[in-house]
C-alpha positions as CSV (number, residue, x, y, z in Angstrom):
1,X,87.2,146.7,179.2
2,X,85.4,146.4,175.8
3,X,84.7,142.9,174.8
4,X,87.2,142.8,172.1
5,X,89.8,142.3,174.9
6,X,88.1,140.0,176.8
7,X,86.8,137.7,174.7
8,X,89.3,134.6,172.7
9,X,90.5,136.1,170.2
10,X,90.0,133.1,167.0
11,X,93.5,134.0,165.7
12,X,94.8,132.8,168.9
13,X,93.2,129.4,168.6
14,X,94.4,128.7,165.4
15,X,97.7,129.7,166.2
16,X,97.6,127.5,169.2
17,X,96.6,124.6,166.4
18,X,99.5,125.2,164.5
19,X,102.2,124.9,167.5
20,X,100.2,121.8,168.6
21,X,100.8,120.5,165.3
22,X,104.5,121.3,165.4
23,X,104.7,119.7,168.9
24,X,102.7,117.0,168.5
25,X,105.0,116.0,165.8
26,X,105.0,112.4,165.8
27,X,101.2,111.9,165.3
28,X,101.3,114.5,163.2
29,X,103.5,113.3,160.6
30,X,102.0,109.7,160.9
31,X,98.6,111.3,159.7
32,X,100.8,113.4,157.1
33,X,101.7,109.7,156.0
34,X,98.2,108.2,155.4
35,X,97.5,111.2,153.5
36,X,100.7,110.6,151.6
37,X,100.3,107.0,151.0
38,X,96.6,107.6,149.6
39,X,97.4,110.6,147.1
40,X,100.5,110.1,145.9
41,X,99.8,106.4,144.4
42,X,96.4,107.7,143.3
43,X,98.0,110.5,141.4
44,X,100.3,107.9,140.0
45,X,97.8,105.5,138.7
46,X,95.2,108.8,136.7
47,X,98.3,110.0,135.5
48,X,98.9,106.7,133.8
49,X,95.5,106.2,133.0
50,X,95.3,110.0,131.4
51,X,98.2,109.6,129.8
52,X,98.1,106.7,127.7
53,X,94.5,107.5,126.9
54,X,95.1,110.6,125.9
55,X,98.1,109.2,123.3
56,X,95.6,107.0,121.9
57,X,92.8,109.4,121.5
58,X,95.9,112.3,120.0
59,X,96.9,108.9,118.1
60,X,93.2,109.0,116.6
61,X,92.6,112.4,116.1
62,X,95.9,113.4,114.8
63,X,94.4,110.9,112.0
64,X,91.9,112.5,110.2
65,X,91.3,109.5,108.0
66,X,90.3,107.8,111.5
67,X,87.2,109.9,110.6
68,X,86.2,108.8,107.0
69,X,83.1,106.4,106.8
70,X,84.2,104.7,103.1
71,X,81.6,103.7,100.5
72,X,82.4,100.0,99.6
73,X,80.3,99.8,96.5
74,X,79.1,102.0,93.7
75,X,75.4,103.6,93.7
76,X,73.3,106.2,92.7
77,X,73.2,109.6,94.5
78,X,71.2,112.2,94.1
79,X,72.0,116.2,95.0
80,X,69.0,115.4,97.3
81,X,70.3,112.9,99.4
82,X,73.9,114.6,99.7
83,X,71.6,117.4,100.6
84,X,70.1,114.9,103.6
85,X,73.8,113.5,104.2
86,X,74.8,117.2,104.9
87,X,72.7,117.9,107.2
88,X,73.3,115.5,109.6
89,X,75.0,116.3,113.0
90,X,77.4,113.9,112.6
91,X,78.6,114.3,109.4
92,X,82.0,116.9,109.4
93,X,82.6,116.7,105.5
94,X,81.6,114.9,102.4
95,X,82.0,115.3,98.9
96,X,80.7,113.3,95.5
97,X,82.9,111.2,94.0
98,X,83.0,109.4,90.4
99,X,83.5,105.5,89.7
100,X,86.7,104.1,91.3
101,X,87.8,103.5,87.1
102,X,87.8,107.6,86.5
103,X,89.5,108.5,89.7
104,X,93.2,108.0,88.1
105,X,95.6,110.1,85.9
106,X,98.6,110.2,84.7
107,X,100.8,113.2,85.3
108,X,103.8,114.3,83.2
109,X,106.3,117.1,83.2
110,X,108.9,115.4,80.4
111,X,109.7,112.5,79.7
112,X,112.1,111.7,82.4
113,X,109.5,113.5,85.4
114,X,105.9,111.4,85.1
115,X,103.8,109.6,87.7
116,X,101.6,107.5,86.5
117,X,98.1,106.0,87.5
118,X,98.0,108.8,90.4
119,X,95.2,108.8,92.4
120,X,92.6,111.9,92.0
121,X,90.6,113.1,95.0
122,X,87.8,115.9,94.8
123,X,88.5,118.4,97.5
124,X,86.9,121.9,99.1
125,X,86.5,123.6,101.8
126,X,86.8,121.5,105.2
127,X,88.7,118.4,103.8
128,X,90.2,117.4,106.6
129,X,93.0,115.4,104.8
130,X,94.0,119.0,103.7
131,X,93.9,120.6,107.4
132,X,95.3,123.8,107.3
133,X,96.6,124.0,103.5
134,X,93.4,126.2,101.2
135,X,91.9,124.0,98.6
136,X,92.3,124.6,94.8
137,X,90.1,127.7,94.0
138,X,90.4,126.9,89.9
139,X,89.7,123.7,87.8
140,X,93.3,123.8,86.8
141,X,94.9,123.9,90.0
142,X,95.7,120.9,92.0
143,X,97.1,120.1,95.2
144,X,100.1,117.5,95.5
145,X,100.9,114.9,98.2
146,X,104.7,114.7,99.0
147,X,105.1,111.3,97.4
148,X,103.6,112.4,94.0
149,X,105.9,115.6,94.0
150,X,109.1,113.8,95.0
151,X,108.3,111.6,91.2
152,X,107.4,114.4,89.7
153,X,110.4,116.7,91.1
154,X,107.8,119.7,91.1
155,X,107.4,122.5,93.5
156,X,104.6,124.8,94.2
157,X,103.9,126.6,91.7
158,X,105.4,124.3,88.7
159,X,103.1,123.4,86.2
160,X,102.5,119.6,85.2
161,X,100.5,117.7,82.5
162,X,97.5,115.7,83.0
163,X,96.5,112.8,80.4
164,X,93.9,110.4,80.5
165,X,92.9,108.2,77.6
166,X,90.0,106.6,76.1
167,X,88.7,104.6,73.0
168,X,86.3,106.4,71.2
169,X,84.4,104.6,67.9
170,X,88.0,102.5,67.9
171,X,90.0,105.2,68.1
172,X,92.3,105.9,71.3
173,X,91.8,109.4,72.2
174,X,94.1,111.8,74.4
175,X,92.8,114.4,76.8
176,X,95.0,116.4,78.9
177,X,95.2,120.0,80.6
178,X,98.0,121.7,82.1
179,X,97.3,122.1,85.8
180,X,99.5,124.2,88.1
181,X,100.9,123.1,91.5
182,X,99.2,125.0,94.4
183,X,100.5,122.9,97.6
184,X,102.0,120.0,98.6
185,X,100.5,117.7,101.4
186,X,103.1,116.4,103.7
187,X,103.8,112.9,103.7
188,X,102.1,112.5,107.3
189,X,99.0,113.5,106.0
190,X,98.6,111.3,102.8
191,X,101.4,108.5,102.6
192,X,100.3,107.5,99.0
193,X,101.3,109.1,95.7
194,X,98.0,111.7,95.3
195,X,96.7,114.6,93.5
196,X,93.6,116.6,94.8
197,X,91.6,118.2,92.1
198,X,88.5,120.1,92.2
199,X,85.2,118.3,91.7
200,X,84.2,119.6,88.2
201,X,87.9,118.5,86.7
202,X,87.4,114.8,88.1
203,X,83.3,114.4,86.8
204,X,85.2,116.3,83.1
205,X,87.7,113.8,83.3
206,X,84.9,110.7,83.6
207,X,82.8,112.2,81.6
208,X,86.0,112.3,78.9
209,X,86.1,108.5,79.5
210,X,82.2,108.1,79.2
211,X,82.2,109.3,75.5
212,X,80.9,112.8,75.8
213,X,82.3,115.9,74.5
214,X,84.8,118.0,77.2
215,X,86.2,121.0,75.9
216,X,88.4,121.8,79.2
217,X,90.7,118.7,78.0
218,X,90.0,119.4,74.3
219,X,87.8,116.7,73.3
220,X,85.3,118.1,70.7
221,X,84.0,114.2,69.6
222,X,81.6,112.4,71.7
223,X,78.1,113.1,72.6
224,X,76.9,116.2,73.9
225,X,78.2,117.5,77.2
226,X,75.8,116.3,79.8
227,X,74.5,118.1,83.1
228,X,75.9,115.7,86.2
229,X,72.5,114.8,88.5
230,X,73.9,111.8,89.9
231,X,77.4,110.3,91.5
232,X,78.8,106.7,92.0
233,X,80.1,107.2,95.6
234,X,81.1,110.0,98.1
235,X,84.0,110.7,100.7
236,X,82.2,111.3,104.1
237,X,83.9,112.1,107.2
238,X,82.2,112.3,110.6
239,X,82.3,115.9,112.5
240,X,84.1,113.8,115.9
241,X,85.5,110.7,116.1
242,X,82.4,109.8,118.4
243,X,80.4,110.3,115.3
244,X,81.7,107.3,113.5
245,X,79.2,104.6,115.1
246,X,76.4,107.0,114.1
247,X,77.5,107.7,110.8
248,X,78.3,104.2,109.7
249,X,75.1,103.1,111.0
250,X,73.0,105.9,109.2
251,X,74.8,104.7,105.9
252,X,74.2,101.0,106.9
253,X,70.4,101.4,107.6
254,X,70.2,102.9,104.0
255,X,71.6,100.0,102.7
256,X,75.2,100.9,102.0
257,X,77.8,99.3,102.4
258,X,80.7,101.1,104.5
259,X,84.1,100.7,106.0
260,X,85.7,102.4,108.6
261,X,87.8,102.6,111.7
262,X,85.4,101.5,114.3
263,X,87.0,98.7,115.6
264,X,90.0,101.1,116.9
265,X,88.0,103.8,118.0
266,X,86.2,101.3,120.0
267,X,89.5,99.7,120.9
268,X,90.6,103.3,123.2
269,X,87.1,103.8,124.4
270,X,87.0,100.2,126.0
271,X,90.8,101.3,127.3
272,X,89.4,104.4,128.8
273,X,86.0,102.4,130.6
274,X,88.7,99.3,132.3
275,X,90.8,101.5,133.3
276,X,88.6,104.4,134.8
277,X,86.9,101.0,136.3
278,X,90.1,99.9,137.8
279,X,91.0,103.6,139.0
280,X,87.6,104.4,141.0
281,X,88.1,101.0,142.7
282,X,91.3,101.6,144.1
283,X,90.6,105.1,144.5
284,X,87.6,104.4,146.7
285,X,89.2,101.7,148.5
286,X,91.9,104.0,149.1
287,X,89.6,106.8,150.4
288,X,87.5,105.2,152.5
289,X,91.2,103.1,154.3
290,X,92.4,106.9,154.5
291,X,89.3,108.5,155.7
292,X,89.1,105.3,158.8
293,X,92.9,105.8,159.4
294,X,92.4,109.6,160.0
295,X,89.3,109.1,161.9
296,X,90.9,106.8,164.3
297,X,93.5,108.9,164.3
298,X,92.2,112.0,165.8
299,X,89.5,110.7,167.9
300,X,93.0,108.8,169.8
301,X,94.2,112.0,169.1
302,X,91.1,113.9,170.8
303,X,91.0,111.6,173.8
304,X,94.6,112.1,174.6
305,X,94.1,115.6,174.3
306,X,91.2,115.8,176.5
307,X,92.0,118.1,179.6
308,X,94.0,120.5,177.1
309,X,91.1,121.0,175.5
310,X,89.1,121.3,178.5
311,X,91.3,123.9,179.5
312,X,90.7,126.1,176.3
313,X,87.2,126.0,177.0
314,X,87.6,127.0,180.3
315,X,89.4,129.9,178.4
316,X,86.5,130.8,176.9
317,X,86.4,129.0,173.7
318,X,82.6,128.3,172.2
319,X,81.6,124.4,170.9
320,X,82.1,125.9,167.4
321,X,85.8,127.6,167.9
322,X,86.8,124.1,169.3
323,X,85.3,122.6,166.3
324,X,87.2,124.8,164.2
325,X,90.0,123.8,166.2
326,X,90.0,120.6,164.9
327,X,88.9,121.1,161.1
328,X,92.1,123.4,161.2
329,X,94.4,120.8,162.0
330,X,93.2,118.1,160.1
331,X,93.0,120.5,157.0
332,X,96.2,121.6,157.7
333,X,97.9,118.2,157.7
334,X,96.0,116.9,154.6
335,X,97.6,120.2,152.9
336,X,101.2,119.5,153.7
337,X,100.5,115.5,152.9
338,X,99.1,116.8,149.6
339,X,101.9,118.2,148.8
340,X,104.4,116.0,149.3
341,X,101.8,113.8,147.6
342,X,102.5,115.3,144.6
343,X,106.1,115.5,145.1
344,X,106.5,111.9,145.0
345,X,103.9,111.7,142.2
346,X,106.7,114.4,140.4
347,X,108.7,112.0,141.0
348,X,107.4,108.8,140.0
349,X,105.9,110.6,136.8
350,X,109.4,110.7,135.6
351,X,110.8,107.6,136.1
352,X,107.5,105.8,134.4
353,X,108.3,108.3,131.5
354,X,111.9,107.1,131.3
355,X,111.3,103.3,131.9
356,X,108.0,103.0,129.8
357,X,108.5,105.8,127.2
358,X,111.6,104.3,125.5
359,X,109.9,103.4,123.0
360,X,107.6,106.1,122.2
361,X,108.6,108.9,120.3
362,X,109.4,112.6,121.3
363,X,107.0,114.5,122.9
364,X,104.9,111.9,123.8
365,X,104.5,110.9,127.6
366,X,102.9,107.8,129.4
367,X,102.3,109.0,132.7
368,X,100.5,113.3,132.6
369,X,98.1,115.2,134.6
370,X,96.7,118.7,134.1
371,X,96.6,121.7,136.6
372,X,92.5,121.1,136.9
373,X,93.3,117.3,137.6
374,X,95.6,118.8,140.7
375,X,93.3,121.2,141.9
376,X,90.3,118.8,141.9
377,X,92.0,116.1,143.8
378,X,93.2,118.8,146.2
379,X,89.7,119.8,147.1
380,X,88.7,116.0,146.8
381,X,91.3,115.5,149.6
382,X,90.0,118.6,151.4
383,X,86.7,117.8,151.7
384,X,87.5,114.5,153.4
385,X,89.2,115.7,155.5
386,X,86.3,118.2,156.7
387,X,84.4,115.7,156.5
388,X,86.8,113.3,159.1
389,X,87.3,116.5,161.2
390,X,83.5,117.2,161.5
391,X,83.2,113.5,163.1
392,X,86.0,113.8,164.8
393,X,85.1,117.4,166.3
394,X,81.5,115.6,167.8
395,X,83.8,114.5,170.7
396,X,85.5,117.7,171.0
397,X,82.1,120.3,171.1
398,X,81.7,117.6,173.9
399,X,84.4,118.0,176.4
400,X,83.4,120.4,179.1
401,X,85.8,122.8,180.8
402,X,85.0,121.1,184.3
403,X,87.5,118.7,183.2
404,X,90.2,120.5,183.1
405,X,89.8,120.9,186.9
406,X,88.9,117.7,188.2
407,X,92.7,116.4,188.9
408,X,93.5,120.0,190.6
């Protein structure tokens, strides 16, 4: 006979597991339970924790002004210390700006359609106020926020007037230039009444008020037009929203005077440390209660078992196919209690978003896990469960198949 037929076949053995399982059915689906009652509120509790952090971070991020690190107070920048300001890591965007005094206009397309006192921002490339809309390419284009174009009733491509004034040896002098409309910002991205403008029309338009010549808005009195070396203040954005702290301290150590959103950004990451706190707590807790339920478990399980098992050694069956015996079973009931696990977490993941998300606004949720989240707690619950087996299976590598014949 070859030895294929005489020796256990392993597919046997595991099948043998299987129908145990099934007719042991009682212990089995108590064990199912305390895999149940582990996983399911676990789930529960990282899908709330996920999801509400994951709100307030989209909160943040879907902010891009959660970014900006504002100057306070006027100074004197050089090209050389943007230069150094650039180069930081944690710096995402900046861009000179004049005196607070020169960064408003008033805009006119007759004299029923005007906005006046609008506020001017230089723009370029990587604003992130702008986010997906191209900046103006030409001094004479300008980009719109929604509340600026509902006053002016302008669309893109409309053309509007800008005027500024200033007093000149007594005399009150008008500049203006006629820019065209290139976008329009919606209101969810700049609430206030806004026009962004490239950086040479806002340092023509202060060097208008400053008394020198600027022959872009027509003004051929003043002093001679002057070569820009120096700016009052800057917007700065960090690159992540991480960046902030670093950024605000680099600016802080250099003696300027900043402003920013800190305090909130700091708000969700103290969120996100309490609650992973609370959550690896419970979820040891709840690991190590599981892990000593399904150890008792199976060794009662084991003992009751004992001349059954025996008897399949007396079959035949090695100290390791026994063992695998039993990391087969306890697998296989931490699989099926997974999954109804995650039933129940289905479950309860909808009625928290129905009683708790009331208030919050479509698409947002309050209780979410992704697939990798699933998958990792699935082979988080596997691997206890090898490791429970592997203890439990000592006892089993130890049963001899004498005693399976000692009450014949």
């Amino acid at each position: 006979m070859s030895s294929d037929q005489t020796s256990p076949r392993l597919s046997v053995l595991l099948g043998l597991a299987l129908r145990d399982l099934v007719h042991d059915r009682k212990v089995s689906i108590c064990m199912m339970a305390s895999v149940v009652a582990v996983v399911a509120p676990l789930l529960l509790l990282f899908g709330l924790k996920f999801g509400i952090v994951s709100q307030l971070r989209h909160d943040l991020l879907s902010d891009p002004r959660n970014k900006e690190v504002k100057m306070i107070a006027s100074d004197n920048l050089d090209q050389a210390w943007f230069e150094r300001l650039r180069a930081l890591p944690s710096v995402g965007f900046v861009m000179p700006l004049t005196r607070a005094l020169n960064t408003v206009a008033d805009l006119y397309v007759d004299s029923k359609r005007f906005a006046e006192n609008v506020e001017l921002i230089p723009t370029g490339v990587g604003d992130p106020l702008l986010g997906d809309v191209r900046p103006p390419a030409k001094v004479n284009q300008v980009i719109l926020t929604a509340m600026a174009a509902q006053r002016l009733g302008v669309q893109p491509g409309d053309t509007v007037r800008l005027n500024i004034s200033r007093q000149f040896n007594k005399v009150n002098e008008r500049g203006q230039l006629h820019v065209q409309v290139q976008a329009i910002l919606p209101a969810a991205s700049f609430g206030r009444a806004a026009a962004f403008v490239t950086l040479p029309l806002l340092v023509a338009l202060e060097d208008f008020r400053d008394g020198f010549q600027v022959p872009l808005l027509n003004a051929m009195q003043g002093d001679a037009p002057r070569e820009r070396q120096h700016f009052a203040r800057a917007r700065i954005y960090a690159s992540e929203i991480e960046q902030v702290e670093a950024l605000a301290s680099y600016l802080t150590n250099q003696r300027i005077e900043t402003s920013s959103r800190l305090a909130e950004i700091k708000s969700v990451q103290q969120i996100d440390r309490v609650l992973s706190i609370i959550f690896n707590v419970i979820a040891w807790a709840a690991v190590l209660g599981c892990a000593a339920s399904m150890i008792g478990g199976l060794m009662a399980n084991i003992d009751r078992k004992r001349k059954d098992l025996a008897l399949l050694r007396l079959f035949g069956y090695g100290r390791q196919a026994m063992l695998g015996y039993v990391v087969m079973q306890a697998t296989t009931l931490t699989a099926v209690g997974f999954g109804l696990g995650c039933l129940l977490y289905g479950l309860g993941s909808v009625l928290f978003d129905q009683l708790l998300g009331v208030t919050l606004s479509a698409g947002r949720f309050v209780c979410r896990l992704e697939p990798m989240h699933f998958a990792f707690a699935l082979g988080a619950a596997l691997l206890v469960s090898l490791c429970v087996s592997l203890s439990g299976g000592i006892l089993v590598t130890k049963i001899e198949p004498a005693e399976s014949l000692r009450d014949v």
